[in-house]
PyMOL commands that place a pseudoatom at each C-alpha (Angstrom):
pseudoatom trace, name=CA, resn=UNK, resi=1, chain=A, elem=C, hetatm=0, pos=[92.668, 9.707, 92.055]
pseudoatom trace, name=CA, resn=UNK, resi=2, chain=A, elem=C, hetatm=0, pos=[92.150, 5.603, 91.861]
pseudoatom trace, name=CA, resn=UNK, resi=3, chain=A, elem=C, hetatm=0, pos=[91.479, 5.746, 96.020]
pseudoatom trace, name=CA, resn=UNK, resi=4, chain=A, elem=C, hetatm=0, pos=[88.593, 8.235, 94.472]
pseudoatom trace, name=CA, resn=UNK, resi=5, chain=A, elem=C, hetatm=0, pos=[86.919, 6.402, 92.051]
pseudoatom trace, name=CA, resn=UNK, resi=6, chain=A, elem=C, hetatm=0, pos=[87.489, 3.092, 94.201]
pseudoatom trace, name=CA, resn=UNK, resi=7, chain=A, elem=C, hetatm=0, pos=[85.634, 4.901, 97.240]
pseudoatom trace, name=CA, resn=UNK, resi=8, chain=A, elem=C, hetatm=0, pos=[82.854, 6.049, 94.723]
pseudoatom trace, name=CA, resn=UNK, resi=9, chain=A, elem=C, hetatm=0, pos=[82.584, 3.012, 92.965]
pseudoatom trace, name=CA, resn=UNK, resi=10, chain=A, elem=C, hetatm=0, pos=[82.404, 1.127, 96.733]
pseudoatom trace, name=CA, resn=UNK, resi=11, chain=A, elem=C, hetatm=0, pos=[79.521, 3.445, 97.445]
pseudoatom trace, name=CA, resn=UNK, resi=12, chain=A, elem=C, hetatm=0, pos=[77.930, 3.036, 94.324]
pseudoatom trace, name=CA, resn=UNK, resi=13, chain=A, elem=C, hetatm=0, pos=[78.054, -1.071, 94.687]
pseudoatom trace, name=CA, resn=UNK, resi=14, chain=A, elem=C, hetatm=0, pos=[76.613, -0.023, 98.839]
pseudoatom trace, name=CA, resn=UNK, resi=15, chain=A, elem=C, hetatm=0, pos=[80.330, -1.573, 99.978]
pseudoatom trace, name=CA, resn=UNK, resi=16, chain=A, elem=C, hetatm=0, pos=[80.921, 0.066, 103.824]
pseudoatom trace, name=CA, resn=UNK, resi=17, chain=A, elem=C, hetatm=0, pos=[84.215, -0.364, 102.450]
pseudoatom trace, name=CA, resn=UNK, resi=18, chain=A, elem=C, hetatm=0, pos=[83.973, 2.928, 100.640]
pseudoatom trace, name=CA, resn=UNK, resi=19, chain=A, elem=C, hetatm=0, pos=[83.682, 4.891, 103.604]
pseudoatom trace, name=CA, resn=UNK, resi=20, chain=A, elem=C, hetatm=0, pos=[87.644, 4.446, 105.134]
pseudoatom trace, name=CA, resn=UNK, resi=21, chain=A, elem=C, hetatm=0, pos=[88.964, 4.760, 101.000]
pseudoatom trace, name=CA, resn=UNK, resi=22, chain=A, elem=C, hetatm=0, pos=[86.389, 8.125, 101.025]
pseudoatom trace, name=CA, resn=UNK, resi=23, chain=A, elem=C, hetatm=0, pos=[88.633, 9.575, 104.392]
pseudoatom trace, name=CA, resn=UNK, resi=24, chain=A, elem=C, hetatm=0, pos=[92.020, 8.858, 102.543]
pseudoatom trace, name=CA, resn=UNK, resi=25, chain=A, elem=C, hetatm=0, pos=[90.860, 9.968, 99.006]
pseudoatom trace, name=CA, resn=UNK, resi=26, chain=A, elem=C, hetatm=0, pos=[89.344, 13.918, 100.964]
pseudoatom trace, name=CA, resn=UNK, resi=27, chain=A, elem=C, hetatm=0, pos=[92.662, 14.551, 102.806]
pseudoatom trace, name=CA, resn=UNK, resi=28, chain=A, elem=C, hetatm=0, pos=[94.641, 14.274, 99.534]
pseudoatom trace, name=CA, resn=UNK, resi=29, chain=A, elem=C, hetatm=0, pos=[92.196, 16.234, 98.115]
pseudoatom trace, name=CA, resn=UNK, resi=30, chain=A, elem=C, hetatm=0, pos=[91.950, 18.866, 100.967]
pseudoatom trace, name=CA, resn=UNK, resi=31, chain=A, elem=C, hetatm=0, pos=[95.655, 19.707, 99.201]
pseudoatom trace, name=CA, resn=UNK, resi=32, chain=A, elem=C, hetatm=0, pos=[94.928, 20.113, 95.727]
pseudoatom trace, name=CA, resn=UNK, resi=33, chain=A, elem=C, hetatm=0, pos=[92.293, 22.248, 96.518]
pseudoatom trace, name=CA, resn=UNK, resi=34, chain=A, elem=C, hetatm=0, pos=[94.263, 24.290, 99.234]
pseudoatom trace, name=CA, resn=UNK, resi=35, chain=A, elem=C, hetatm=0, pos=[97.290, 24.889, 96.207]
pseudoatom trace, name=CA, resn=UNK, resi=36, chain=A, elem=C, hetatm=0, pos=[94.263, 25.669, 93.562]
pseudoatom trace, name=CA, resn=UNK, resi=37, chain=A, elem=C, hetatm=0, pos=[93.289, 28.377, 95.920]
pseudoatom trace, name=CA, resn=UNK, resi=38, chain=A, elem=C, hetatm=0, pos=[89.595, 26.811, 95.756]
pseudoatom trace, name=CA, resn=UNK, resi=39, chain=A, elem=C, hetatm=0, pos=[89.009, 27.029, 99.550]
pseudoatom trace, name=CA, resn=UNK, resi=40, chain=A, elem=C, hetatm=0, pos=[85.671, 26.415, 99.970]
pseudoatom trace, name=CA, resn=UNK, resi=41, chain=A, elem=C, hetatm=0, pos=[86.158, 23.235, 97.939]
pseudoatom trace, name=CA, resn=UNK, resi=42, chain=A, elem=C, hetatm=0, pos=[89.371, 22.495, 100.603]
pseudoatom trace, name=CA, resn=UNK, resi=43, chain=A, elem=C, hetatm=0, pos=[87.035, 22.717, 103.405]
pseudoatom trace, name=CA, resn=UNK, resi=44, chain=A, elem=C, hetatm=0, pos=[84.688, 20.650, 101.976]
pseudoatom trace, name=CA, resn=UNK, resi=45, chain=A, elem=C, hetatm=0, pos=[86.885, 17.940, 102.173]
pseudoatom trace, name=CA, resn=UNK, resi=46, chain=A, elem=C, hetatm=0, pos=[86.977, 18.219, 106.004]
pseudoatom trace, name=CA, resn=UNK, resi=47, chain=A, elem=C, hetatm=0, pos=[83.754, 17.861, 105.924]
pseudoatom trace, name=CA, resn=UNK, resi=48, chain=A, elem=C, hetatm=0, pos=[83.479, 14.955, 103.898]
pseudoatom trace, name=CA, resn=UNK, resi=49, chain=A, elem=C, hetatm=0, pos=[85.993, 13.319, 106.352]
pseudoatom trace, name=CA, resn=UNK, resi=50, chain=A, elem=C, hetatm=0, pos=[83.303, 13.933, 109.191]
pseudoatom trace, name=CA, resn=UNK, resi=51, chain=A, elem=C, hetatm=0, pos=[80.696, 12.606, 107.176]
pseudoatom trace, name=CA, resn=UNK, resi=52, chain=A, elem=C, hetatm=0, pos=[82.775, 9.549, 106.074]
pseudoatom trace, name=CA, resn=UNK, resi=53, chain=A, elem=C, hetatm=0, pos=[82.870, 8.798, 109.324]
pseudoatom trace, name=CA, resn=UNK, resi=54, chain=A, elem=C, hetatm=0, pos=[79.251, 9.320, 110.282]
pseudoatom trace, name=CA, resn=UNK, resi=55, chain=A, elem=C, hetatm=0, pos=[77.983, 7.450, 107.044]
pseudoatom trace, name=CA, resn=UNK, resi=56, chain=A, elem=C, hetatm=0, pos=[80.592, 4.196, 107.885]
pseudoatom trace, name=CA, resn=UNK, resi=57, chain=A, elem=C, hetatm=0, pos=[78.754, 4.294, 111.346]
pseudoatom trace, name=CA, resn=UNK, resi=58, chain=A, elem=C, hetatm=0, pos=[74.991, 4.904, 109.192]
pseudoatom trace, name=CA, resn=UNK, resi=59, chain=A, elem=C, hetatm=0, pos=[75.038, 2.403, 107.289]
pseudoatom trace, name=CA, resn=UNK, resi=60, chain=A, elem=C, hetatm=0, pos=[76.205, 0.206, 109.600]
pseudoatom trace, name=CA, resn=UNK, resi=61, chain=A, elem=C, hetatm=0, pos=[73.891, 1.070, 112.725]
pseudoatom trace, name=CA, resn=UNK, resi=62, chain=A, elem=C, hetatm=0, pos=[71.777, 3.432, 110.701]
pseudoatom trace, name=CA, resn=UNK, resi=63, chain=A, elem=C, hetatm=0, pos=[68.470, 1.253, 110.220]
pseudoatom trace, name=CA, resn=UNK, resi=64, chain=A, elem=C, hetatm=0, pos=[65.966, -0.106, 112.101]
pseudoatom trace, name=CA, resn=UNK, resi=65, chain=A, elem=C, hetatm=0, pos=[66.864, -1.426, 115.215]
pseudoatom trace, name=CA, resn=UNK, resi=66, chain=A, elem=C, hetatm=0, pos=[70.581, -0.328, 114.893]
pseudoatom trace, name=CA, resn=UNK, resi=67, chain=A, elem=C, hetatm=0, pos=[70.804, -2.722, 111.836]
pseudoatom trace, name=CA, resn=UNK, resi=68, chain=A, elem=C, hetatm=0, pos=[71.971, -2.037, 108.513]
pseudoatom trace, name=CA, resn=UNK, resi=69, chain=A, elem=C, hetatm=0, pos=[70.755, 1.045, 106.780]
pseudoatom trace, name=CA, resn=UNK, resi=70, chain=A, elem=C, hetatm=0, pos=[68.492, 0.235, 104.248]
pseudoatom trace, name=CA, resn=UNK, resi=71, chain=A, elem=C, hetatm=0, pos=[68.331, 2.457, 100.664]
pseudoatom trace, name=CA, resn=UNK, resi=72, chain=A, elem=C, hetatm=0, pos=[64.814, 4.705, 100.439]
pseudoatom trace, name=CA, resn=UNK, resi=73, chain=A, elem=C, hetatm=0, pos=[63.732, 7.823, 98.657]
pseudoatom trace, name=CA, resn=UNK, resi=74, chain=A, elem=C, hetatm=0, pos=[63.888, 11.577, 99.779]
pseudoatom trace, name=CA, resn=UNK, resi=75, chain=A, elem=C, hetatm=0, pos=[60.954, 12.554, 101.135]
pseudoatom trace, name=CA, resn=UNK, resi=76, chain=A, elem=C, hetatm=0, pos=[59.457, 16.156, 99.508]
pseudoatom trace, name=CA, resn=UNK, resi=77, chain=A, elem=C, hetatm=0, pos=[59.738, 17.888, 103.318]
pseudoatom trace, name=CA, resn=UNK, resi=78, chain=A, elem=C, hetatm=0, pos=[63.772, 16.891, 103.041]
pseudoatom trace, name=CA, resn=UNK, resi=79, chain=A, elem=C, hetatm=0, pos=[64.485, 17.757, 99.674]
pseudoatom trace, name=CA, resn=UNK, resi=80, chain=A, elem=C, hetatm=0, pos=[62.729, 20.990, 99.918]
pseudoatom trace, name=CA, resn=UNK, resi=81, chain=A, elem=C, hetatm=0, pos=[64.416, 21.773, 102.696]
pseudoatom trace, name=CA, resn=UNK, resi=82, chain=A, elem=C, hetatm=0, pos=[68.137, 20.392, 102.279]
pseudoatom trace, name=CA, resn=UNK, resi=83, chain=A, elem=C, hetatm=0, pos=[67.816, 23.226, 98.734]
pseudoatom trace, name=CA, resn=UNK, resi=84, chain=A, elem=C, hetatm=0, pos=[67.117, 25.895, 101.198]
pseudoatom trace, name=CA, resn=UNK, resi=85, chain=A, elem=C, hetatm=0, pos=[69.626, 25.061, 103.294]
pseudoatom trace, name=CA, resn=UNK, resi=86, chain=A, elem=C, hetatm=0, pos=[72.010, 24.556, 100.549]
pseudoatom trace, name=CA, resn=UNK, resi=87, chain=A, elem=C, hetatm=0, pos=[71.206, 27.396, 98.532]
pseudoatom trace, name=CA, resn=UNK, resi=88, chain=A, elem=C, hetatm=0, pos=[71.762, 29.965, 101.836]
pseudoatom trace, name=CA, resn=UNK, resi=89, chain=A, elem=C, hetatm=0, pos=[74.588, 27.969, 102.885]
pseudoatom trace, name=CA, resn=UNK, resi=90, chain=A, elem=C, hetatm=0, pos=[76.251, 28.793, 99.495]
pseudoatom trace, name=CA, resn=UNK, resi=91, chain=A, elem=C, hetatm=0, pos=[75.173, 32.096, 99.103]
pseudoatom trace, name=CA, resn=UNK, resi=92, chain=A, elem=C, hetatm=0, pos=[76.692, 32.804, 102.775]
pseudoatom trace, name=CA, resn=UNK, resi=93, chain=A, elem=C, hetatm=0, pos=[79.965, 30.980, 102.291]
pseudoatom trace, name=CA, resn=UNK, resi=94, chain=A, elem=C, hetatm=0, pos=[80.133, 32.485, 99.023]
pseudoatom trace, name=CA, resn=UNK, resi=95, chain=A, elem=C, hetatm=0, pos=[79.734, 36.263, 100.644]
pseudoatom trace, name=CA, resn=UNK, resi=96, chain=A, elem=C, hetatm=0, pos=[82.147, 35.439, 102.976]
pseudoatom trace, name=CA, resn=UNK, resi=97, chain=A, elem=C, hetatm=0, pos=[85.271, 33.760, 100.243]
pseudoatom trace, name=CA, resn=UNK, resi=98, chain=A, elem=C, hetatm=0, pos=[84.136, 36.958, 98.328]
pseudoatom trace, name=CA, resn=UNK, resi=99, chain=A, elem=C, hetatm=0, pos=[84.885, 39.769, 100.741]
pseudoatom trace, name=CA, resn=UNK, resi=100, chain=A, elem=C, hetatm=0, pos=[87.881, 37.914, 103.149]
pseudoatom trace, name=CA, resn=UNK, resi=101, chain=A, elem=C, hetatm=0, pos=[89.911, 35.845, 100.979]
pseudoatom trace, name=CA, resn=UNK, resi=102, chain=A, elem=C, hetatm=0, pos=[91.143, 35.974, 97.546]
pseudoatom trace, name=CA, resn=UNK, resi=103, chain=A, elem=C, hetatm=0, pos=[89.263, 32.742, 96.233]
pseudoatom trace, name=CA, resn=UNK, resi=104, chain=A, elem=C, hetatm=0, pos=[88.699, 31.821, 92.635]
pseudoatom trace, name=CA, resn=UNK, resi=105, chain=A, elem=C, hetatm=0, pos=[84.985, 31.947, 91.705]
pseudoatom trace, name=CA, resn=UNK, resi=106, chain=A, elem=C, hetatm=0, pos=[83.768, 32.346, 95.015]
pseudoatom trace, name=CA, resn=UNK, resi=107, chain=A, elem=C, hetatm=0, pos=[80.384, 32.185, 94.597]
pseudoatom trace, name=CA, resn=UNK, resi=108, chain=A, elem=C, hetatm=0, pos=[80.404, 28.840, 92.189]
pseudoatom trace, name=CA, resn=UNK, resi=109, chain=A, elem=C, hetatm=0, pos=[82.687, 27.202, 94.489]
pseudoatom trace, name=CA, resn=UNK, resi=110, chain=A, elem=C, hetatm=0, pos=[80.714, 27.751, 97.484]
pseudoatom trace, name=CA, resn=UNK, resi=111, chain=A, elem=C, hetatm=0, pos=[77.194, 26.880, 95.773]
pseudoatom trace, name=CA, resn=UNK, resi=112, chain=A, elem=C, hetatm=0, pos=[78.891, 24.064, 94.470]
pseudoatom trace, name=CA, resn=UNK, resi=113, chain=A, elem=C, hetatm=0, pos=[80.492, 23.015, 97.678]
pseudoatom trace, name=CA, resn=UNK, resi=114, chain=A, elem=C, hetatm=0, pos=[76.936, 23.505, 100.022]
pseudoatom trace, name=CA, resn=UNK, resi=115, chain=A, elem=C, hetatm=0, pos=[75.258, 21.160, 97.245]
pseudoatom trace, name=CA, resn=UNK, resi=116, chain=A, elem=C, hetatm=0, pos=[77.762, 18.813, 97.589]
pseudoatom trace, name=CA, resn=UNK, resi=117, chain=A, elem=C, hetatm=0, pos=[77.405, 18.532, 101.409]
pseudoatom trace, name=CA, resn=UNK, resi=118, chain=A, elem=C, hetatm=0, pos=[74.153, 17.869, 101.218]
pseudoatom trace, name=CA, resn=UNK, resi=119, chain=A, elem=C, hetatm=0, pos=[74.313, 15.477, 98.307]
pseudoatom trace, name=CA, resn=UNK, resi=120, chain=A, elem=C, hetatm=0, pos=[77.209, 13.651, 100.615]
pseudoatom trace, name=CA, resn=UNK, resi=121, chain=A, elem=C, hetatm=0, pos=[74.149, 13.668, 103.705]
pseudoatom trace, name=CA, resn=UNK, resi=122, chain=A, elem=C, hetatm=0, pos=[72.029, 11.934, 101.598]
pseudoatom trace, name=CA, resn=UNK, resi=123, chain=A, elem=C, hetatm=0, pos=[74.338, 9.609, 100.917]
pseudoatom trace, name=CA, resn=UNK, resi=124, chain=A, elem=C, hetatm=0, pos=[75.020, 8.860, 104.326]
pseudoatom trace, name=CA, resn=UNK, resi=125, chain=A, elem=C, hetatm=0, pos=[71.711, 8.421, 104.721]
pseudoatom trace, name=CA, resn=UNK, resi=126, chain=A, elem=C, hetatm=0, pos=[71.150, 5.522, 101.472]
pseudoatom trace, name=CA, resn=UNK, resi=127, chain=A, elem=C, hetatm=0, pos=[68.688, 8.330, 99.696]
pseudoatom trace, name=CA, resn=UNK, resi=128, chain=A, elem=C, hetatm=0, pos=[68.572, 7.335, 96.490]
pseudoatom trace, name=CA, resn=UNK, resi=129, chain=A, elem=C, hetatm=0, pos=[68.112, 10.865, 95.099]
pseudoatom trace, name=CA, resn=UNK, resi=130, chain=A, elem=C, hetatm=0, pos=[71.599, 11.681, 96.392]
pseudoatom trace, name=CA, resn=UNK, resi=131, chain=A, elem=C, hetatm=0, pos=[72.777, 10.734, 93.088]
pseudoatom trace, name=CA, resn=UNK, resi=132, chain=A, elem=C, hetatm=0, pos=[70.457, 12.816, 91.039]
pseudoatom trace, name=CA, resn=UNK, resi=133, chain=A, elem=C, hetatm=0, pos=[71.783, 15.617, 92.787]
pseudoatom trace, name=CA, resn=UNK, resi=134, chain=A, elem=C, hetatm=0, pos=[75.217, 14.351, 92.118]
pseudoatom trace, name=CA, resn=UNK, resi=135, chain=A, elem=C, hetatm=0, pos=[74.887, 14.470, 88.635]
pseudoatom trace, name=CA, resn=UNK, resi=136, chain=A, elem=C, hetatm=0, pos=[74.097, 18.138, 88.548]
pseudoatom trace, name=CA, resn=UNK, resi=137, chain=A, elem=C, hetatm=0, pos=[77.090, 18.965, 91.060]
pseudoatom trace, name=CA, resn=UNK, resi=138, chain=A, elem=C, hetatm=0, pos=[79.463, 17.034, 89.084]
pseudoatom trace, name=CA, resn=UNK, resi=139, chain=A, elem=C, hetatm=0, pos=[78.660, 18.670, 85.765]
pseudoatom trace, name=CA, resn=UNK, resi=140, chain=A, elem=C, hetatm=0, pos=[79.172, 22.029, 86.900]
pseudoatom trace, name=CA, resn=UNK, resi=141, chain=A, elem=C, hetatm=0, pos=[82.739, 20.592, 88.975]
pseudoatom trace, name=CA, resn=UNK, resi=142, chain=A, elem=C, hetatm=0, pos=[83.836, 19.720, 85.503]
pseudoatom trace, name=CA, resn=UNK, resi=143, chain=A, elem=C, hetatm=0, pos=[83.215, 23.240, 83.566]
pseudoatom trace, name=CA, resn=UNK, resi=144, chain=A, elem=C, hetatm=0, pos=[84.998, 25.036, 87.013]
pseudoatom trace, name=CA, resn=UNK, resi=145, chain=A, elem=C, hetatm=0, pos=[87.571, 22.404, 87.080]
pseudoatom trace, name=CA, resn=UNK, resi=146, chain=A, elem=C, hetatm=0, pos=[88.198, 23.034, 83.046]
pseudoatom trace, name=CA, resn=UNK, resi=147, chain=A, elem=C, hetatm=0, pos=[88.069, 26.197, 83.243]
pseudoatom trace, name=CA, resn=UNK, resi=148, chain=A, elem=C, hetatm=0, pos=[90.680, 26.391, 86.490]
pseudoatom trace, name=CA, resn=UNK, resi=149, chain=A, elem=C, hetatm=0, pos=[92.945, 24.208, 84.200]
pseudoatom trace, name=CA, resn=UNK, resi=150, chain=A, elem=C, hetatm=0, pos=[92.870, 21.445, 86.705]
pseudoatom trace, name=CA, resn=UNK, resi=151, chain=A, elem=C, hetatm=0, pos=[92.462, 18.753, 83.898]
pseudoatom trace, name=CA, resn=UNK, resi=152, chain=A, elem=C, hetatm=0, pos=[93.015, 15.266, 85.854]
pseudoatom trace, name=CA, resn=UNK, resi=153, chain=A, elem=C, hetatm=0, pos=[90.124, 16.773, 88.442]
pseudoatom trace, name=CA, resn=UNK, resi=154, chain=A, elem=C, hetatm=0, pos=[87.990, 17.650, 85.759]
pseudoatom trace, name=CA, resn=UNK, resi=155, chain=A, elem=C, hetatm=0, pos=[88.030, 14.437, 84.147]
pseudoatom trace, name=CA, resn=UNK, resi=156, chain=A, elem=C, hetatm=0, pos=[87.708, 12.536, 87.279]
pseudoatom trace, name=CA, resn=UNK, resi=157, chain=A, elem=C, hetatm=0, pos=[84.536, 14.481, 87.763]
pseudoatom trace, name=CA, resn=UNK, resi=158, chain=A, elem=C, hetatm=0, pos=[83.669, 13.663, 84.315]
pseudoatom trace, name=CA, resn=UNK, resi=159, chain=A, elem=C, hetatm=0, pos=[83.723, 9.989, 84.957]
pseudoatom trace, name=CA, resn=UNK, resi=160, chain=A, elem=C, hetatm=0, pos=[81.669, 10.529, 88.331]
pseudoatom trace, name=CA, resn=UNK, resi=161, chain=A, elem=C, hetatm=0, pos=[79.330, 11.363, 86.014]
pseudoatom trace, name=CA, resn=UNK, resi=162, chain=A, elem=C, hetatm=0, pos=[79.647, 7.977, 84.901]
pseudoatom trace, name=CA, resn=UNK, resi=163, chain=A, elem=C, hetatm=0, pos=[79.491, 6.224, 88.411]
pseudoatom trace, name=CA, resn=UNK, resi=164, chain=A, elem=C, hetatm=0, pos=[76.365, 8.617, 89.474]
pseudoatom trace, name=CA, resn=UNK, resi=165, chain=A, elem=C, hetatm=0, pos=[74.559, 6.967, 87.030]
pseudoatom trace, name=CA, resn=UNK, resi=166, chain=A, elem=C, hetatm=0, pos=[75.787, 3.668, 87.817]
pseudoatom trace, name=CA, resn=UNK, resi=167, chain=A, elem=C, hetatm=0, pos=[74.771, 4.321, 91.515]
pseudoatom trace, name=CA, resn=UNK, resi=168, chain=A, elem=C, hetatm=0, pos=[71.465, 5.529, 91.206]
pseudoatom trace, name=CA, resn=UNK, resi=169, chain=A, elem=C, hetatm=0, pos=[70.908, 2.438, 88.987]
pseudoatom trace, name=CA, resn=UNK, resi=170, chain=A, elem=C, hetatm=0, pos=[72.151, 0.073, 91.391]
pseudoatom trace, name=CA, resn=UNK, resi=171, chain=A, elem=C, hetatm=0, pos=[70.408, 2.195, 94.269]
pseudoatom trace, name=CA, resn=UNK, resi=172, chain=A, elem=C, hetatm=0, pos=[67.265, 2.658, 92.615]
pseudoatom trace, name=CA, resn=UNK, resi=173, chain=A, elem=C, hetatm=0, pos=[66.932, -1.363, 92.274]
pseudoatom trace, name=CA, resn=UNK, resi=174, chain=A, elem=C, hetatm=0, pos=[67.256, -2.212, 95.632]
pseudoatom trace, name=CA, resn=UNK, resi=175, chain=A, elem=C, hetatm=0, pos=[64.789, 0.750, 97.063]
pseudoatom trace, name=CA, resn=UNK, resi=176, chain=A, elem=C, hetatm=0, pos=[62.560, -1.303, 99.839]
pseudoatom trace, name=CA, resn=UNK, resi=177, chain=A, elem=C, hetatm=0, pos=[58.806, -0.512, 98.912]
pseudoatom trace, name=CA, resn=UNK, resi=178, chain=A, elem=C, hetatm=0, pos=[56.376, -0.817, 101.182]
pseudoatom trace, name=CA, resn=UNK, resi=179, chain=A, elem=C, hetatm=0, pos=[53.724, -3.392, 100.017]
pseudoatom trace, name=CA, resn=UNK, resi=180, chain=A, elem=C, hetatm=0, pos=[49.887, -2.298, 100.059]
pseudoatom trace, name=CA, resn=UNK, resi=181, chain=A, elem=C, hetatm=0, pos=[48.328, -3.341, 102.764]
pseudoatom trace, name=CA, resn=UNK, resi=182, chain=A, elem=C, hetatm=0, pos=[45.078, -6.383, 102.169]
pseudoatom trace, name=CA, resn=UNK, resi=183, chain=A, elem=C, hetatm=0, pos=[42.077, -4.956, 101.941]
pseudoatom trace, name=CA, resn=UNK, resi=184, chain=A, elem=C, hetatm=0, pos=[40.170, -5.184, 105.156]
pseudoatom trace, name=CA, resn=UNK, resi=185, chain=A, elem=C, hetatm=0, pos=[36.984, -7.132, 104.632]
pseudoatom trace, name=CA, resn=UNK, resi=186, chain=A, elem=C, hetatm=0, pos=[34.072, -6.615, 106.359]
pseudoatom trace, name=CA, resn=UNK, resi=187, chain=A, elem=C, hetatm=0, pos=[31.921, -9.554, 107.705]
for i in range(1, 187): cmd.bond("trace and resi %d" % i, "trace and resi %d" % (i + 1))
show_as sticks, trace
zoom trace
């Protein structure tokens, strides 16, 4: 739980750092999930490891020129589609947990889980409305965790609550803006 927060905290403060405690804090994870019998949330975590991965190379080669990746905003194209592909994603995964395995709240878990892959893109990708979508993920994790009696869980969730607003603070002040460009004068 402390390599958690740490990693989200890292990420929230843009620390590359976060990205090797983010590997080690999924693969514990990938366990308690697996014994909860929340399996789409247990895959999740492997893909969070591949994503770790990709977003410590991102935001390290990421940006212009193969420089450091740089925070910006979502553009309306992306977010509109990332929902659609999130929203079918869930609804297929959750279709699938439903009819082959004996998962707990299928269909939450695997909405929850294709939101939170595409939350976890974004952040790979320094979008500042990652954490916006965070905050919704994270306070439905809390009522499933609650209500799954997984208690430490949901209060970890409870205080990425916390850090999601902390991040898109932080994120959200060092958003590069493209200046207007001078007027063009004629002679």
């Amino acid at each position: 739980m402390v390599v958690t927060l740490l990693a989200v905290y890292l990420t929230t403060r843009q620390i590359i750092w976060c990205w090797p405690l983010a590997m080690v804090s999924v693969t514990l994870y990938a366990i308690v999930f697996y014994g909860a019998r929340l399996y789409a949330d247990m895959g999740l975590q492997g893909l969070y490891l591949g994503l770790a991965v990709y977003g410590w190379w991102a935001w390290l080669r990421g940006g212009e020129d193969h420089g450091e990746l740089e925070v910006s905003r979502t553009s309306t194209r992306t977010r509109g589609l990332l929902v659609l592909v999130a929203a079918l994603g869930g609804i297929a995964l959750g279709q699938t947990l439903a009819r082959l395995t004996n998962a707990s709240l299928p269909f939450m878990d695997s909405m929850l889980t294709a939101f939170s892959v595409a939350a976890q893109w974004m952040q790979t990708r320094k979008l500042l409305e990652c954490w916006l979508v965070w905050l919704v993920v994270d306070v439905c994790y809390v009522g499933m965790f609650l209500y799954k009696g997984l208690y430490l869980t949901a209060g970890l969730y409870a205080v990425f609550l916390v850090l999601a607003v902390m991040g898109f603070a932080e994120w959200r002040r060092s958003v590069k803006t493209d200046p207007l460009p001078a007027p063009v004068l004629a002679p």
